[in-house]
C-alpha positions as CSV (number, residue, x, y, z in Angstrom):
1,X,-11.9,39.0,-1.9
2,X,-9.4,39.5,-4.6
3,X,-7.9,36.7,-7.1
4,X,-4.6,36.4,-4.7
5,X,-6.2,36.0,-1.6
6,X,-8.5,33.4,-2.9
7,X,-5.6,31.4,-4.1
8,X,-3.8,31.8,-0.8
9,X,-7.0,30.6,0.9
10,X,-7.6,28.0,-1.9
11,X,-3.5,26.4,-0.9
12,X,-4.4,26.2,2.3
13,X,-7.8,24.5,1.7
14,X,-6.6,21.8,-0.7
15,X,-3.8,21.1,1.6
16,X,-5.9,20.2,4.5
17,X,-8.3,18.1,1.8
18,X,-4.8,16.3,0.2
19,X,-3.6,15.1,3.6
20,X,-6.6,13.5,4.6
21,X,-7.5,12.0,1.1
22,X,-3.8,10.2,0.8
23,X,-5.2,7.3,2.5
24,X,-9.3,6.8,1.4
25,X,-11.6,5.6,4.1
26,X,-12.3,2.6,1.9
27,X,-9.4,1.8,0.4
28,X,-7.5,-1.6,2.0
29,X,-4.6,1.0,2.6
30,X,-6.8,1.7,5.8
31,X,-6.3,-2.1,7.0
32,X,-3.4,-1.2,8.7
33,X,-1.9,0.9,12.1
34,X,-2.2,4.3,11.8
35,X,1.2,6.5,12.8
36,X,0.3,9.7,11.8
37,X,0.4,11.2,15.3
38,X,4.2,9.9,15.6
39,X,5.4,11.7,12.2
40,X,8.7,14.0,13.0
41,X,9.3,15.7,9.3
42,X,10.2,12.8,7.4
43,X,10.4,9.8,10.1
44,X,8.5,8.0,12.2
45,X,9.5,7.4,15.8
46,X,7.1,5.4,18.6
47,X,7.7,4.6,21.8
48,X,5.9,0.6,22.7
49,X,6.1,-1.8,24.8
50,X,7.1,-5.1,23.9
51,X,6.2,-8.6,25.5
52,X,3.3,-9.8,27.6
53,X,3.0,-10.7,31.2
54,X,2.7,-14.2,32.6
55,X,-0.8,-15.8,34.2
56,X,-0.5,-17.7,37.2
57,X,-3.7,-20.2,38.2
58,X,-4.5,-20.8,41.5
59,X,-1.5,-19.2,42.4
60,X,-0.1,-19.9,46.1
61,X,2.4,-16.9,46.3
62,X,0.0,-14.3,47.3
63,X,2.9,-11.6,46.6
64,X,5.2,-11.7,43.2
65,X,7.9,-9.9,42.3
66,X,7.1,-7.2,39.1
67,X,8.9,-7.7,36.0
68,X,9.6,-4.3,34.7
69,X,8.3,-3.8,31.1
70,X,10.6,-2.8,28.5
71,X,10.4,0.5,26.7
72,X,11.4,0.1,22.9
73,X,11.6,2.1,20.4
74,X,10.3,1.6,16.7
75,X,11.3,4.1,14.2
76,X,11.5,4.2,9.9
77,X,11.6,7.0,7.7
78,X,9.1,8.1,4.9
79,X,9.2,9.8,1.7
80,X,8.3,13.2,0.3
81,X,6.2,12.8,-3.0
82,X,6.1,15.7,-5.6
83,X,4.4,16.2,-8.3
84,X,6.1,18.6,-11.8
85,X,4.8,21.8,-11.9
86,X,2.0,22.0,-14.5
87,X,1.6,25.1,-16.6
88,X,-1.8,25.8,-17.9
89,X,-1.1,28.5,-20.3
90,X,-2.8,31.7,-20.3
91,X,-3.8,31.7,-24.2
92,X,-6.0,28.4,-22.5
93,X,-7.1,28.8,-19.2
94,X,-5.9,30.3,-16.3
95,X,-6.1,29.0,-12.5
96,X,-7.9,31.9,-11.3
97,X,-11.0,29.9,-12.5
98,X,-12.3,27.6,-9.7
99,X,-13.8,25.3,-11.6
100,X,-10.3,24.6,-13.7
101,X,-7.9,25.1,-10.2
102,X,-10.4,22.1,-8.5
103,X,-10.6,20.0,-11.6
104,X,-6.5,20.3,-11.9
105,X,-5.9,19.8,-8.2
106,X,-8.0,16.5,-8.7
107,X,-5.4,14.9,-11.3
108,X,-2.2,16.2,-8.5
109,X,-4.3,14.0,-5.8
110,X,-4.8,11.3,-8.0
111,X,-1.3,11.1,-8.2
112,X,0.2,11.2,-4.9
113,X,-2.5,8.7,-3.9
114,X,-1.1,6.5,-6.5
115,X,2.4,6.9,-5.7
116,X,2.1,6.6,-1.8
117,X,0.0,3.5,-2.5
118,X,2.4,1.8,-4.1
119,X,5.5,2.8,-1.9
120,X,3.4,1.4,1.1
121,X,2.6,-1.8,-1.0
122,X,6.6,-2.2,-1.1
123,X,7.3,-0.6,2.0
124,X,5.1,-3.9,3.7
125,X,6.3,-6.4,1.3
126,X,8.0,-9.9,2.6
127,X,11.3,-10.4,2.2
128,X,12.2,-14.0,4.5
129,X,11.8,-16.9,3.0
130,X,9.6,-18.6,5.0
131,X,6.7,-15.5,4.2
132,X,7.2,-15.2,0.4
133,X,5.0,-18.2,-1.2
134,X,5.6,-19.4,-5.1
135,X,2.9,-20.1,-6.9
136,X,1.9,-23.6,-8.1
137,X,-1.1,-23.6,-10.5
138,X,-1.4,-25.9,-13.5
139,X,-2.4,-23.2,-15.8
140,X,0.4,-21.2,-16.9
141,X,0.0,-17.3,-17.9
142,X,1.4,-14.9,-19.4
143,X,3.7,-12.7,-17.3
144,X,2.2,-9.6,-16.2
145,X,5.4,-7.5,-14.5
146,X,6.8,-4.4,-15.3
147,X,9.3,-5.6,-18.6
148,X,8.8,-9.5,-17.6
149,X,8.6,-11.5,-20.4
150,X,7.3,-15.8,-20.7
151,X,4.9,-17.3,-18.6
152,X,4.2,-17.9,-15.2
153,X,2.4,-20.3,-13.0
154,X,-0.9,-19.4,-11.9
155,X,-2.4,-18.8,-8.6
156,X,-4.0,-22.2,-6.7
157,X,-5.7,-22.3,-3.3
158,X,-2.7,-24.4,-1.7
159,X,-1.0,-21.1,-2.2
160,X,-3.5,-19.1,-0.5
161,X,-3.8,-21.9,1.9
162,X,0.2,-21.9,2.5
163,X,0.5,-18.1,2.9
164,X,-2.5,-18.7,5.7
165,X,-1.0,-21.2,7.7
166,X,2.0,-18.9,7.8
167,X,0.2,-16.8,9.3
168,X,-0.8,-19.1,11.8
169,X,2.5,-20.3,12.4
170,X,3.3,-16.4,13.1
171,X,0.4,-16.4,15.8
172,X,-1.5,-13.8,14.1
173,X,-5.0,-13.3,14.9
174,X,-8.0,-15.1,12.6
175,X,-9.6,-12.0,12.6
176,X,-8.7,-8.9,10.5
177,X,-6.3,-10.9,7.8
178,X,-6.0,-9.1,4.3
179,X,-5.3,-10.0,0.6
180,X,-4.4,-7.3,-2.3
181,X,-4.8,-9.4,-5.9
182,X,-3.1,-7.7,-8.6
183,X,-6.2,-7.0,-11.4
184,X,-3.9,-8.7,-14.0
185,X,-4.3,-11.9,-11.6
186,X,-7.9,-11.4,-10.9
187,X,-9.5,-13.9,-13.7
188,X,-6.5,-16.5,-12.1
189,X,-8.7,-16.4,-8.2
190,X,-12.1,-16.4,-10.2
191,X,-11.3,-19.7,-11.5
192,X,-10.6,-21.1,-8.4
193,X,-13.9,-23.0,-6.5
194,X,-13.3,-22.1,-3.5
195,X,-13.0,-18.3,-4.0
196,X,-16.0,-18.1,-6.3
197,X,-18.5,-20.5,-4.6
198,X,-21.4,-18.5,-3.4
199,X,-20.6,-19.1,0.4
200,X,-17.3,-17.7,0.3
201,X,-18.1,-14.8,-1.8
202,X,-21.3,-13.9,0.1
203,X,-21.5,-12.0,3.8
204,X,-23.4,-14.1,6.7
205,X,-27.1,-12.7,5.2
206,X,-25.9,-13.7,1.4
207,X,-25.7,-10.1,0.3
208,X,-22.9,-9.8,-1.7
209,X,-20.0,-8.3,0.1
210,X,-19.4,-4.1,-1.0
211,X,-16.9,-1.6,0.6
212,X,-14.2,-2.4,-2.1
213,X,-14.2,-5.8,-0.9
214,X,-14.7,-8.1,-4.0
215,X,-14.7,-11.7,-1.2
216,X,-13.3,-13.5,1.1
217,X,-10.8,-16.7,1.2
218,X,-9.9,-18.6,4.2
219,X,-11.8,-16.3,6.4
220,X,-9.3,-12.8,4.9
221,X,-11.1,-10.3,2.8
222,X,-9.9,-9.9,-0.4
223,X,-9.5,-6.5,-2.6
224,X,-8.5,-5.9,-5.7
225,X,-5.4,-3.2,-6.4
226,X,-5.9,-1.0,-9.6
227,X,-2.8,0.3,-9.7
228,X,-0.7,-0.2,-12.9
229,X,1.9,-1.3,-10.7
230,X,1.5,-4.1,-8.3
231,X,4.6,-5.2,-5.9
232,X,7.0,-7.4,-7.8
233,X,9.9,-9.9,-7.3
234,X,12.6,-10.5,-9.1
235,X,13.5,-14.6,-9.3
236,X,16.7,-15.1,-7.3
237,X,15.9,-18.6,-4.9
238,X,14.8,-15.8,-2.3
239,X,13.0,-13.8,-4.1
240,X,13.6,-9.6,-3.0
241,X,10.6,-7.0,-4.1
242,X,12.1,-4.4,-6.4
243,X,12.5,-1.1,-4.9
244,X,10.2,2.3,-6.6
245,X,12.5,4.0,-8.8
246,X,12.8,7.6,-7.2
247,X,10.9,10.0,-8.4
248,X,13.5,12.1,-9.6
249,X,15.0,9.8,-12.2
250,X,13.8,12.0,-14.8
251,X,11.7,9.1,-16.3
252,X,8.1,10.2,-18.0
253,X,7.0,7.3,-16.1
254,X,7.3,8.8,-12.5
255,X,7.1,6.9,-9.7
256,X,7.6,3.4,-11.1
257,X,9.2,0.1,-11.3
258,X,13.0,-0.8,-13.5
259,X,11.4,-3.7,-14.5
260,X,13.0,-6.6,-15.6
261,X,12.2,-10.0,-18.0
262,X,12.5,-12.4,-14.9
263,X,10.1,-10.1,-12.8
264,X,7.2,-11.9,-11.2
265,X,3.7,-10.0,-10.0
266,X,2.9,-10.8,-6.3
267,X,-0.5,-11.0,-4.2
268,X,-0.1,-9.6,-0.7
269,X,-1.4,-11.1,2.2
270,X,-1.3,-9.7,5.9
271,X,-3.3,-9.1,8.9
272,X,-4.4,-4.9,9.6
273,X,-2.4,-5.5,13.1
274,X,1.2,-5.9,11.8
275,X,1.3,-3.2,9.1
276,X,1.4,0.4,9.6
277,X,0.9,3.9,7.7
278,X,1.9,7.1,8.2
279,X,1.3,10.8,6.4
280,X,2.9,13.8,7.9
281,X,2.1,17.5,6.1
282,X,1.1,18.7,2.4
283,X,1.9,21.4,0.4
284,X,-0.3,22.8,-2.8
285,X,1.5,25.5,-4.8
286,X,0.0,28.0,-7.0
287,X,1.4,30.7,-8.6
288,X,-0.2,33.1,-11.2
289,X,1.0,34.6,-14.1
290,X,4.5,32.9,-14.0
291,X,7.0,35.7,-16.3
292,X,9.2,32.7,-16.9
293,X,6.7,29.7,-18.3
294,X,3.8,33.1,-19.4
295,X,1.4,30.4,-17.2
296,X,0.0,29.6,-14.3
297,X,1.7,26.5,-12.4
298,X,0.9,24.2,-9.9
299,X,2.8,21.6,-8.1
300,X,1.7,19.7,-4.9
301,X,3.7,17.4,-2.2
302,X,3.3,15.6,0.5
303,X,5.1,13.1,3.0
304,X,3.7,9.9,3.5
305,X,5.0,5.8,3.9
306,X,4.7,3.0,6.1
307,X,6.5,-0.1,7.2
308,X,5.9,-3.8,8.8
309,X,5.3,-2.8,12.7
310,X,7.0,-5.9,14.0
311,X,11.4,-6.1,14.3
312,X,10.3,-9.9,13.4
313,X,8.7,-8.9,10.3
314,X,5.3,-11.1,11.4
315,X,2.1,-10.6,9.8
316,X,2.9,-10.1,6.4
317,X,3.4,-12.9,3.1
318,X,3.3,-13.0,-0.7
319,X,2.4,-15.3,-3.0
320,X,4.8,-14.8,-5.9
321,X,4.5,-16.2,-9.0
322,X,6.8,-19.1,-10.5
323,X,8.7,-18.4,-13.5
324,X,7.8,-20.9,-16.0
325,X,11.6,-22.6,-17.5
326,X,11.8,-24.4,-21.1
């Protein structure tokens, strides 16, 4: 097999691998309604039906008249995510090495996992009042948002306690409820009792609990989100989650957040019913011996998002964090 048709075969190969490792098996970005089957290029469109039918007991009208069902339809678009060519320079290395072509296609997954990750995260984010909870811990902290500056109040169990009953006032079920704590707020839920106690940290056998899971609150798993840029709000009396900066700015940063001094870090809390994901196709590209750059370059995309399933906006709050005044 010569070099060319190993790199054709090796696009086509990492391709398959990128689509199916946008979204890892154990990664909380599972707990949520898969769409991919309803992916047209870069939207989603599904057909559901909405509503539920009545019960009747010990019903005396043996015959009664059919309500017809009614056929909606749910559609939001998603995004394409690219990552700059890379040259590796031929003085170097070259791509026609396996070992270096795997080890750079690595670093291109890593970031379109990070990227799609965190447009999802924003993508599912609350926006009503009633589903965006404030903070109210005694301890005040430093702030932890992209360019925020002051402190903040910490993270209580009320809070997590609040953003629970809201989800019991939205009739979502017990069973299958999420939480995504930034890792800057992490030492925040380890110094609160109820979190760390062994019962509530511990599985039904009092093994502790694995799979990425690092415990349980209120009967809703908890995981912790790694990535350097957790959703954020800005401090208006309703407080709106800042939108990703397109990934076209120009920006070293990428795929990122404005930032801004007021900014506040949020924890996200919903149920794996009322969120949903989507990826559509991937693309690796690989050319050798560039004339232009005198390297070889690779580049990968790939379409991916998500959004909150329900018109209502049900099954999704988050616990922001109070800007501390003087």
């Amino acid at each position: 097999m010569n070099i060319q048709t190993q790199i054709e075969t090796a696009q086509i190969i990492y391709a398959k691998e990128l689509v199916k490792l946008l979204f890892p098996n154990d990664s909380w970005l599972m707990k949520s309604v898969s769409h991919d089957a309803y992916v047209k290029g870069k939207s989603v469109q599904v057909d559901q039906f909405s509503g539920k039918p009545k019960s009747r007991k010990n019903k005396v009208n043996l015959k009664i008249d059919a309500v017809r069902r009614t056929l909606t339809k749910k559609s939001y678009d998603i995004s394409e995510f690219a990552t700059d060519p890379e040259a590796i320079v031929f003085t170097e290395a070259m791509l026609s090495n396996p070992q270096l072509r795997s080890a750079t296609m690595e670093a291109h997954k890593e970031t379109l996992q990070e990227d799609v990750a965190m447009d999802l995260k924003s993508q599912w984010a609350a926006t009503e009042a009633e589903r965006i909870i404030r903070t109210t811990g005694a301890t005040n902290v430093a702030a932890g948002a992209t360019g925020a500056t002051g402190t903040r109040k910490s993270v209580a169990y009320v809070d997590f306690l609040n953003a629970w009953n809201q989800l019991n006032t939205d009739k979502v079920p017990l069973e299958g409820r999420q939480v995504l704590v930034p890792v800057t707020m992490l030492p925040q839920l380890f110094q609160i009792e109820e979190f760390i106690k062994y019962d509530f940290i511990s599985d039904r056998n009092g093994m502790p609990i694995k799979s990425g899971v690092i415990g349980n609150i209120l009967g809703m798993e908890v995981w912790v989100d790694l990535d350097d840029f957790p959703v954020q709000y800005d401090d208006t009396a309703t407080p709106v989650p800042e939108g990703l900066v397109p990934d076209d700015d120009g920006s070293p940063g990428g795929v990122t957040y404005a930032g801004a001094i007021d900014n506040n870090l949020s924890i996200m809390v919903w149920h794996e019913k009322f969120v949903t994901r989507a990826k559509g196709a991937a693309q690796v590209f690989i050319q050798l011996k560039h004339p232009e750059y005198q390297s070889d370059i690779m580049s990968t995309n790939c379409i991916a998002g998500g959004s909150k399933l329900r018109k209502d906006n049900r099954g999704v709050v988050n616990i922001v964090e109070t800007l501390v005044t003087t």
